[in-house]
Backbone as CSV, one residue per row, in Angstrom:
resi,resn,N_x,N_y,N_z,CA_x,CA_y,CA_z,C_x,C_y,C_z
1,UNK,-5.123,10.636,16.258,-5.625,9.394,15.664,-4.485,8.389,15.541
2,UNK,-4.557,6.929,15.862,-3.485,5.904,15.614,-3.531,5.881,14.178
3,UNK,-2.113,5.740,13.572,-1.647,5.671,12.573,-2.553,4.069,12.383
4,UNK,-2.996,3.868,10.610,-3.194,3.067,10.400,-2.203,1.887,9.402
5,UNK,-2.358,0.944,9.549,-0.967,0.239,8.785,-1.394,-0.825,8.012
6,UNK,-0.931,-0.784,7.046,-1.079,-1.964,5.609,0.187,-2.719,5.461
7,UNK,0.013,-3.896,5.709,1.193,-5.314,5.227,1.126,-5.340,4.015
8,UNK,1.917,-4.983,3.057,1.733,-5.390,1.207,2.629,-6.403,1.177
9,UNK,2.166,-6.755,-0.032,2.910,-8.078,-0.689,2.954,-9.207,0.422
10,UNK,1.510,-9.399,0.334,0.686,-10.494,0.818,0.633,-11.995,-0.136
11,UNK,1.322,-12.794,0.278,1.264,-13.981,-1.240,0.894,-15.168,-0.235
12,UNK,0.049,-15.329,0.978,-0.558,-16.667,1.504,-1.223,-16.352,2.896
13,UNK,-2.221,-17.221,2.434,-3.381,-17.110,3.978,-2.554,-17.082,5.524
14,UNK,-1.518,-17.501,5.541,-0.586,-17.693,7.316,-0.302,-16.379,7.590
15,UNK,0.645,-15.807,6.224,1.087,-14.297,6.515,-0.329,-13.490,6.527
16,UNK,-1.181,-13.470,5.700,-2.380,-12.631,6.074,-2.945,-12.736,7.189
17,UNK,-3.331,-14.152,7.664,-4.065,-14.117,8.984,-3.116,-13.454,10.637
18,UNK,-1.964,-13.986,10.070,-1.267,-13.445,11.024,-0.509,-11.824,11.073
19,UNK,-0.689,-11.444,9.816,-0.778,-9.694,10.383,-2.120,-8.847,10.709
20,UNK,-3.468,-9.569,10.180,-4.792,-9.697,10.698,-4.474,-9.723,12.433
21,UNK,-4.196,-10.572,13.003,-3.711,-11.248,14.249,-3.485,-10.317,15.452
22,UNK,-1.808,-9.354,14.713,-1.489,-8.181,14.943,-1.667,-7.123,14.895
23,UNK,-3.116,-7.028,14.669,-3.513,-5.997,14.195,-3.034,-5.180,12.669
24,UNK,-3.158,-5.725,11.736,-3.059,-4.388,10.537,-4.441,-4.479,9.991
25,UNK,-4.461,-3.283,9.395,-5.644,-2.809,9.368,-6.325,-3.070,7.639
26,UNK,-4.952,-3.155,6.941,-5.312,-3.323,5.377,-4.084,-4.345,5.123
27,UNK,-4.587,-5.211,3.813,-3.395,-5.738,3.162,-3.569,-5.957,1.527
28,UNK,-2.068,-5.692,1.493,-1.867,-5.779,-0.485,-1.440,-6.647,-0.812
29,UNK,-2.354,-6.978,-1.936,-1.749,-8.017,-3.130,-1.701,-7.481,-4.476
30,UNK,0.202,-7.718,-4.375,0.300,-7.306,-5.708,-0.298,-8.381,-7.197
31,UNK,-0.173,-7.473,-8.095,-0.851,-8.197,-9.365,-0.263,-7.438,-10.572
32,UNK,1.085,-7.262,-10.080,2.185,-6.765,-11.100,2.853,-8.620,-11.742
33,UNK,2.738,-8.469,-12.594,3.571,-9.810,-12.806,4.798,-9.963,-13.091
34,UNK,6.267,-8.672,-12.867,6.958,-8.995,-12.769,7.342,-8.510,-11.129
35,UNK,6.372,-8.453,-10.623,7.230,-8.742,-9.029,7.285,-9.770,-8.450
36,UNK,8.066,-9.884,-7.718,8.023,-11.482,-7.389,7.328,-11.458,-6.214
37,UNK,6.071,-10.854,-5.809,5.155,-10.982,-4.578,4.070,-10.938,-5.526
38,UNK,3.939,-11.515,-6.918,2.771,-11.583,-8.124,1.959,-12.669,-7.717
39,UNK,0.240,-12.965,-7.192,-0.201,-13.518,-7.075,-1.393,-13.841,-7.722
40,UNK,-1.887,-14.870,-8.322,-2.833,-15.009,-9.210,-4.150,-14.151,-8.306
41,UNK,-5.642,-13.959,-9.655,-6.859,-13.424,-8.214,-7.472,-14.790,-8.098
42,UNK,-7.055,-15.859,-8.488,-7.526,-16.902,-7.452,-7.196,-16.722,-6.581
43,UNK,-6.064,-16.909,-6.313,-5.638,-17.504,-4.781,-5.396,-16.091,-4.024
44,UNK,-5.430,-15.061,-4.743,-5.994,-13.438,-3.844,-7.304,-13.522,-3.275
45,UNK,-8.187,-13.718,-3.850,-9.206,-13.546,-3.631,-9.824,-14.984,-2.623
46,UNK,-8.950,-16.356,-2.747,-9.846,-17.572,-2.028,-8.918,-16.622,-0.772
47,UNK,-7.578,-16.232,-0.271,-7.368,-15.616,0.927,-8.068,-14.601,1.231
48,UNK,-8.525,-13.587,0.343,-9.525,-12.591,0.861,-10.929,-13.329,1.772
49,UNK,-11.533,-14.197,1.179,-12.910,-14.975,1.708,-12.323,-14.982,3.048
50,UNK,-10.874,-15.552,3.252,-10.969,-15.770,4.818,-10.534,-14.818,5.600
51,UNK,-10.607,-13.717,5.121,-10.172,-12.357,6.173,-11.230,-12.024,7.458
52,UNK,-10.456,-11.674,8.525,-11.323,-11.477,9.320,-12.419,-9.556,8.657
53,UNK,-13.300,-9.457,9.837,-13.746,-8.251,9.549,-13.114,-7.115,9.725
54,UNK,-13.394,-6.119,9.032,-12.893,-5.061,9.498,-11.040,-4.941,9.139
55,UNK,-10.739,-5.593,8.308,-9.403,-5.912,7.543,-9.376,-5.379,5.627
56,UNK,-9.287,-4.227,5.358,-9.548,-3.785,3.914,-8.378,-4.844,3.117
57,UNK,-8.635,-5.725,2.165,-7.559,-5.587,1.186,-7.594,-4.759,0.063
58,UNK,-6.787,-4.731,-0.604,-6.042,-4.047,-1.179,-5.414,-4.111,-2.778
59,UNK,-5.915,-4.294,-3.508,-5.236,-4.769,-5.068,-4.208,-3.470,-5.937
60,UNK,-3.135,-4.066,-6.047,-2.035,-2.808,-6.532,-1.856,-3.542,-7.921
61,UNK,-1.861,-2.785,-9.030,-1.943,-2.770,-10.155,-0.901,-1.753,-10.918
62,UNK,-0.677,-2.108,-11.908,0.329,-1.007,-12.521,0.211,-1.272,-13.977
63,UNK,-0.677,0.242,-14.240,-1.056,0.122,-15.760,-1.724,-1.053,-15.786
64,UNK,-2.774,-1.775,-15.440,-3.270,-3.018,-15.553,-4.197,-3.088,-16.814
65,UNK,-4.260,-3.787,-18.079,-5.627,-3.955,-18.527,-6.673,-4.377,-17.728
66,UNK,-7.879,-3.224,-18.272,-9.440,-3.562,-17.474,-10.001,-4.797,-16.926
67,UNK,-9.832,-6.005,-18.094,-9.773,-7.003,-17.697,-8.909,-7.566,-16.436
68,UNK,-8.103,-7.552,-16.217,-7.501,-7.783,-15.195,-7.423,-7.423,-13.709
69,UNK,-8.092,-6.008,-14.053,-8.202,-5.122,-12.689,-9.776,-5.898,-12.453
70,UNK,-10.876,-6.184,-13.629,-12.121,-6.877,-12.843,-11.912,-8.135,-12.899
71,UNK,-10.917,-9.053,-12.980,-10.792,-10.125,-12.679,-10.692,-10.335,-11.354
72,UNK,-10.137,-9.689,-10.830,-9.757,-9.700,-9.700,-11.054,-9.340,-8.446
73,UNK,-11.289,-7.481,-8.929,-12.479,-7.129,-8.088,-13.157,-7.507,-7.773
74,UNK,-13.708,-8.275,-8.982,-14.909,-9.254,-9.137,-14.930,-10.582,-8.074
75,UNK,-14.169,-11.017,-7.715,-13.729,-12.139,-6.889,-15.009,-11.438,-5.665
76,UNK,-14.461,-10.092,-4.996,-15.190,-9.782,-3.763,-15.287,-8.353,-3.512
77,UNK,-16.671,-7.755,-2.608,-16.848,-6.305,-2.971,-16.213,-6.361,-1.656
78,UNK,-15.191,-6.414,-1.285,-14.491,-6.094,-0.147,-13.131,-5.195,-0.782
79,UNK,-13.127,-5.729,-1.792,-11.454,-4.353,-2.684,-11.617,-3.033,-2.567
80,UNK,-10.264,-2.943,-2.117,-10.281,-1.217,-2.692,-8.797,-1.872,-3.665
81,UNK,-8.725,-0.717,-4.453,-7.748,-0.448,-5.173,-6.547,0.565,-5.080
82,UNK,-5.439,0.205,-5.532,-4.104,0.842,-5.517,-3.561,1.221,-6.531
83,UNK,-3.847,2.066,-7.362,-2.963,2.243,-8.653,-1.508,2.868,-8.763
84,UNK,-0.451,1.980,-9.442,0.928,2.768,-9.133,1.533,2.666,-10.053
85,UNK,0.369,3.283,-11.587,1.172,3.283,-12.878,0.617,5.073,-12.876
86,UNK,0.776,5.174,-14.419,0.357,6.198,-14.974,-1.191,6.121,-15.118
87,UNK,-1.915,6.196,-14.211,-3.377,6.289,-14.913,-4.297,7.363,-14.002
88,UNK,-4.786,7.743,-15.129,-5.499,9.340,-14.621,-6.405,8.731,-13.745
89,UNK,-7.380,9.587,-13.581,-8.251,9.918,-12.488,-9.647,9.343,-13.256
90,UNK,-9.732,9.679,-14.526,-10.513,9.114,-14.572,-10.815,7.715,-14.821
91,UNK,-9.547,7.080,-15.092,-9.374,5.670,-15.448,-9.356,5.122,-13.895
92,UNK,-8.912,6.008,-12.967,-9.070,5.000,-11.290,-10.856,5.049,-10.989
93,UNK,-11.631,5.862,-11.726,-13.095,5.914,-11.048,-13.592,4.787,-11.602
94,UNK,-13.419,4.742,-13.089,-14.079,3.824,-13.407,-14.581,2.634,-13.011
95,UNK,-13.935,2.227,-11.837,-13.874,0.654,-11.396,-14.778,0.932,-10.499
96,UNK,-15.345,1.977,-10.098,-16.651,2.230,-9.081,-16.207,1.562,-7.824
97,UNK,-14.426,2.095,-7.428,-14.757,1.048,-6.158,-13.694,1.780,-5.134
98,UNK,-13.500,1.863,-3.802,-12.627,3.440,-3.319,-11.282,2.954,-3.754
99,UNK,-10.060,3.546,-4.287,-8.777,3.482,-4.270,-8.370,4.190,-3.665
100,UNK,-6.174,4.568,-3.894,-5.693,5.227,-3.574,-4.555,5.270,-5.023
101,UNK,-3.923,6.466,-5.111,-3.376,6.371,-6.042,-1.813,6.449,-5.355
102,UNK,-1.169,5.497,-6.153,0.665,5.618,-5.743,1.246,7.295,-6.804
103,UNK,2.064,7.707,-5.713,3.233,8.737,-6.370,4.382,8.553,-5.833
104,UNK,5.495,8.411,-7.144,6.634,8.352,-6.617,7.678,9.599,-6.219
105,UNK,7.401,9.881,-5.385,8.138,11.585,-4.789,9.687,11.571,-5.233
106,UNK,10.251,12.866,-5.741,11.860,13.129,-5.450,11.815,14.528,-5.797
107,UNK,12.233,14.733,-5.461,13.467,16.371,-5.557,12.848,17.153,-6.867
108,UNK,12.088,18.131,-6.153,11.624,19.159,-7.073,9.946,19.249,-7.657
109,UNK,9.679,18.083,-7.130,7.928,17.536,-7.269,6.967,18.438,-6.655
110,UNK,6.088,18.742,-7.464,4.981,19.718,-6.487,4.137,18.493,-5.719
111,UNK,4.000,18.324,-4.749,3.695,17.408,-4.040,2.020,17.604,-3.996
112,UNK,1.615,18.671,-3.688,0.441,19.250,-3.805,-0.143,18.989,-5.000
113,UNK,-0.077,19.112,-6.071,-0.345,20.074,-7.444,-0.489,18.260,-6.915
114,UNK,0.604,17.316,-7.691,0.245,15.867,-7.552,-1.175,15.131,-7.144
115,UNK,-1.018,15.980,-5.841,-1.990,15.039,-5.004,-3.501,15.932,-5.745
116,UNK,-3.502,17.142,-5.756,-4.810,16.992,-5.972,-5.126,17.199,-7.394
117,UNK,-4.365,16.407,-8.658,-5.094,15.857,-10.114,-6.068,13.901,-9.050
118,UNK,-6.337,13.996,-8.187,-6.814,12.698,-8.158,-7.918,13.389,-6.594
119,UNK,-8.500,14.312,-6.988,-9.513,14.763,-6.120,-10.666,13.257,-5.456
120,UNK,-11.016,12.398,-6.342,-11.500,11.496,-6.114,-11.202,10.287,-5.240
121,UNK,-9.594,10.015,-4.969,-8.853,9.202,-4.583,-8.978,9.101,-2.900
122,UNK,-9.447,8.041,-1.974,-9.698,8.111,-0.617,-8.270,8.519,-0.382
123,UNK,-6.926,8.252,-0.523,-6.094,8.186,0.067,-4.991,8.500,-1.077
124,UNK,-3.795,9.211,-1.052,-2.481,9.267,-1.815,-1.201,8.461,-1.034
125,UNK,-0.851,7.617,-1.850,0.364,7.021,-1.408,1.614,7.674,-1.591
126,UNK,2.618,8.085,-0.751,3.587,8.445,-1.508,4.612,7.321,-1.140
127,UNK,5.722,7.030,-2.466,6.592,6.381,-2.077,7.574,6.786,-2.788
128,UNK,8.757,6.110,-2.837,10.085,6.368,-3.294,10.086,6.696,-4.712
129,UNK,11.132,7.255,-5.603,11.201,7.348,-6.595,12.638,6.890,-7.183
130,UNK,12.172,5.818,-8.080,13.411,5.129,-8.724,13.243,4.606,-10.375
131,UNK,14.088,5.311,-10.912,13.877,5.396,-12.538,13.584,3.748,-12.998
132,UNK,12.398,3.591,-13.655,11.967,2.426,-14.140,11.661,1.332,-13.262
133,UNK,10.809,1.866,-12.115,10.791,0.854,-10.823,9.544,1.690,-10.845
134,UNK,8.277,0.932,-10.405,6.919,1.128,-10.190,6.519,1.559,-8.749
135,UNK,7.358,0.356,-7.977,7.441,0.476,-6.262,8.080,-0.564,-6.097
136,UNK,8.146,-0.707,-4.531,8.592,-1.332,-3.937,10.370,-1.738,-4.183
137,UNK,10.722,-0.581,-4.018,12.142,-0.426,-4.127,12.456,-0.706,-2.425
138,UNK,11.965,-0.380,-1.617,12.945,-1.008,-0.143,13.352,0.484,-0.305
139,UNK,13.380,1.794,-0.229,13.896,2.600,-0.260,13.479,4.294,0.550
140,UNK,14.210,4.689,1.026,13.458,5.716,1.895,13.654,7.042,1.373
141,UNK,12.298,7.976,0.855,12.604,9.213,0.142,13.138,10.216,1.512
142,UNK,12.656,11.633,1.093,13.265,12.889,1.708,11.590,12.961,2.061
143,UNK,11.690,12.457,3.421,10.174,12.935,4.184,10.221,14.254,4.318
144,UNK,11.245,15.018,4.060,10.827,16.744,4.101,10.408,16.847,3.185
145,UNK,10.296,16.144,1.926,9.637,16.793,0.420,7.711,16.848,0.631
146,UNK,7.452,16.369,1.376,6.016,16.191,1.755,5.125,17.092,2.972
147,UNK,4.517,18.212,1.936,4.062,19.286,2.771,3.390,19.102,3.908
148,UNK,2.979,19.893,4.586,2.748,19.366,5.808,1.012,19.612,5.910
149,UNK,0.268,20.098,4.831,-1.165,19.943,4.542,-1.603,19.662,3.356
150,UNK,-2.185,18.188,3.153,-2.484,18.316,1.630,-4.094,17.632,1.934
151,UNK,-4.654,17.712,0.823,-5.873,17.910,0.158,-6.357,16.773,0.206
152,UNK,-5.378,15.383,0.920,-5.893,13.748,0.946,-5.204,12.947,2.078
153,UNK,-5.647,12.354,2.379,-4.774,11.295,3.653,-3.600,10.812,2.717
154,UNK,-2.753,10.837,3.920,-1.443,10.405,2.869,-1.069,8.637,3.681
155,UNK,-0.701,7.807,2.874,0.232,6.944,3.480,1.322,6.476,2.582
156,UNK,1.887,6.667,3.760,3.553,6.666,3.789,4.209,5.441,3.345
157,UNK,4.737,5.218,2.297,5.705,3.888,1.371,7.224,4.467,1.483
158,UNK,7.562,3.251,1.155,8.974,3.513,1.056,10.230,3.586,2.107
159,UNK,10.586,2.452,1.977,11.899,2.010,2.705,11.415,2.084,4.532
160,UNK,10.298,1.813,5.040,9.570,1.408,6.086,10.363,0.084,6.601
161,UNK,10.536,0.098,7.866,11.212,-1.201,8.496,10.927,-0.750,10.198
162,UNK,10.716,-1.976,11.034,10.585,-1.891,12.443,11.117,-0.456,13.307
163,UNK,12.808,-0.557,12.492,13.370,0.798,13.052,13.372,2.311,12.877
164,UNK,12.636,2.102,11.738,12.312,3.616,11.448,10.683,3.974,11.530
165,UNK,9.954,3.353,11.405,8.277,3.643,11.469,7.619,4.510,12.595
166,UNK,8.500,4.064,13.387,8.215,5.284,14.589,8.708,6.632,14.477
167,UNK,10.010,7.292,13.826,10.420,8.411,13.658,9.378,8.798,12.247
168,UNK,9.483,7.756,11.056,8.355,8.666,10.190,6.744,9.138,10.588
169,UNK,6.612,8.365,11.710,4.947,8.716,11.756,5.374,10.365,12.586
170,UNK,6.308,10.711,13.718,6.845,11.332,14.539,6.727,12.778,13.521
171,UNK,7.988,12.251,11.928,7.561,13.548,11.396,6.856,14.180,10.217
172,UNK,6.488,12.471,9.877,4.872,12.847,8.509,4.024,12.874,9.005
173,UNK,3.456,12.414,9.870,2.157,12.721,10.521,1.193,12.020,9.450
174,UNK,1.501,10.692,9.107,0.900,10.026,7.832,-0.526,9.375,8.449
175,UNK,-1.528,9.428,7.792,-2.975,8.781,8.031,-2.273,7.386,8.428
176,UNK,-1.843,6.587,7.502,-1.171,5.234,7.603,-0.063,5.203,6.970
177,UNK,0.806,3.852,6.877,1.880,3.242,6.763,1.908,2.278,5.648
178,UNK,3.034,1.992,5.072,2.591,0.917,4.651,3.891,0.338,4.006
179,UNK,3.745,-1.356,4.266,5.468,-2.044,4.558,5.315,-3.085,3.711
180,UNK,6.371,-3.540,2.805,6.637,-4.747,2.361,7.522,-5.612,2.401
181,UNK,8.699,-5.215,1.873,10.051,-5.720,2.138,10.801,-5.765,3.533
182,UNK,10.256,-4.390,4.057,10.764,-4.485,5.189,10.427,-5.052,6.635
183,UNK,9.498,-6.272,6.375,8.577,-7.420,7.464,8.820,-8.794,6.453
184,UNK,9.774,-8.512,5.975,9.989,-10.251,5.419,11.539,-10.585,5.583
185,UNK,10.941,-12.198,5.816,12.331,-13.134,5.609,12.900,-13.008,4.236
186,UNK,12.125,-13.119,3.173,12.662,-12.970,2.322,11.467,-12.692,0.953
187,UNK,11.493,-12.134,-0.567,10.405,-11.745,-1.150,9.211,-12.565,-1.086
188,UNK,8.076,-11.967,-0.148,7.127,-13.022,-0.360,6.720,-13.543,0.969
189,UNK,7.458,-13.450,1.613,7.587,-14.785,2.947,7.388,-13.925,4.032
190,UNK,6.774,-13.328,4.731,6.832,-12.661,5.941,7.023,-12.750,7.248
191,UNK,7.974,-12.092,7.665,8.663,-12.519,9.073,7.583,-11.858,10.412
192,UNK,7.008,-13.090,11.401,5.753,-12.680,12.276,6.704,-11.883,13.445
193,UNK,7.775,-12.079,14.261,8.274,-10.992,14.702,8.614,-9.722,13.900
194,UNK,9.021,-9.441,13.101,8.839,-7.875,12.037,7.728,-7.803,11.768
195,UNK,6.549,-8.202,11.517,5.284,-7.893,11.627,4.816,-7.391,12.719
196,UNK,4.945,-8.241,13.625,4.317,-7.699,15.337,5.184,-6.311,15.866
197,UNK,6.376,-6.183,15.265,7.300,-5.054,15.874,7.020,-3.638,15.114
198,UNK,6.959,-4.115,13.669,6.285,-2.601,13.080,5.011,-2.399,13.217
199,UNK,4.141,-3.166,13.417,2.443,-2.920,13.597,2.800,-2.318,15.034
200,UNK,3.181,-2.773,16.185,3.320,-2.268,17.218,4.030,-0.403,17.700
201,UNK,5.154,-0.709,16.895,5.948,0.656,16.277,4.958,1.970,15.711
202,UNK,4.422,1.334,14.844,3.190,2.236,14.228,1.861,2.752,15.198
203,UNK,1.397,1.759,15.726,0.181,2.329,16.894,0.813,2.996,17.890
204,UNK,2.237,2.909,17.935,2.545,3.202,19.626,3.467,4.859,19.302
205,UNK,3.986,4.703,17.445,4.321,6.199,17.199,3.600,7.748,17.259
């Protein structure tokens, strides 16, 4: 199966339409408000209206009040959700809508045991682990810590860039991908050659 790939930290209709363009298959908007890829669900959601078909977005949240997570949803039944705080399983159903849950992997983690407290979850993210950092650290874990059968599609975070996406798909064997920092000019701003080179990297790993 081609690896599937998600552009996160999506903050304007040019960069969305144009990794749409290139084929990715999902995109995130964060709705952490101290990241600096924090975008209101207005202007998430007026760029969602113009997505082409067949393009999932994506809402990443961390620890969000309820309110906030249906502020957003509510915009369009096209969301799935991303949770990448502490919140159980049963607090991700509630929103009646498919997610994936973030884990931050390191050294000594039952990777398994992890993945399946969220039996419900379409997909497990794993990404880096960095004390008092939620995600999106730019950072690449120990892809050996990640068994080689688990109980959910996994996609792969963490420290992802043009030059490596092809060796991780090579030895996670990840459902999908998924890149932020490492397809931008700078936080926020996304670079359309590093877009076209890791989307390409990814289908062709």
């Amino acid at each position: 199966m081609t690896c599937q790939v998600k552009i996160c930290g999506i903050t304007n209709i040019d960069d969305a339409l144009m990794a749409c363009r290139f084929g990715a298959n999902a995109l995130g908007f964060v709705f952490y408000e101290k990241s600096p890829r924090y975008l209101t669900p207005e202007i998430a959601n007026s760029i969602v209206a113009k997505l082409p078909p067949f393009v999932t977005p994506v809402a990443l949240f961390v620890d969000a009040d309820a309110s906030v997570i249906t502020s957003v949803i509510g915009g369009s039944s096209r969301w799935m959700i991303q949770f990448h705080g502490a919140e159980t399983e049963s607090e991700c159903l509630s929103y009646q809508r498919p997610y994936m849950k973030a884990l931050r992997i390191k050294k000594g983690d039952d990777v398994s045991a992890l993945v399946d407290q969220y039996p419900s979850a379409s997909a497990m993210l794993l990404d880096a682990y960095k004390a008092g950092i939620p995600g999106g650290t730019g950072e690449v874990f120990d892809w050996s810590l990640i068994p080689k059968v688990l109980s959910k599609p996994i996609v792969l975070a963490g420290g992802l860039t043009p030059n490596n996406v092809e060796q991780a798909i090579k030895q996670v064997a990840p459902y999908a991908v998924d890149v932020s920092g490492g397809v931008e000019l700078s936080k926020g701003i996304k670079s359309e050659p590093k877009v076209r080179e890791f989307i390409n990297g990814a289908k062709c790993g």
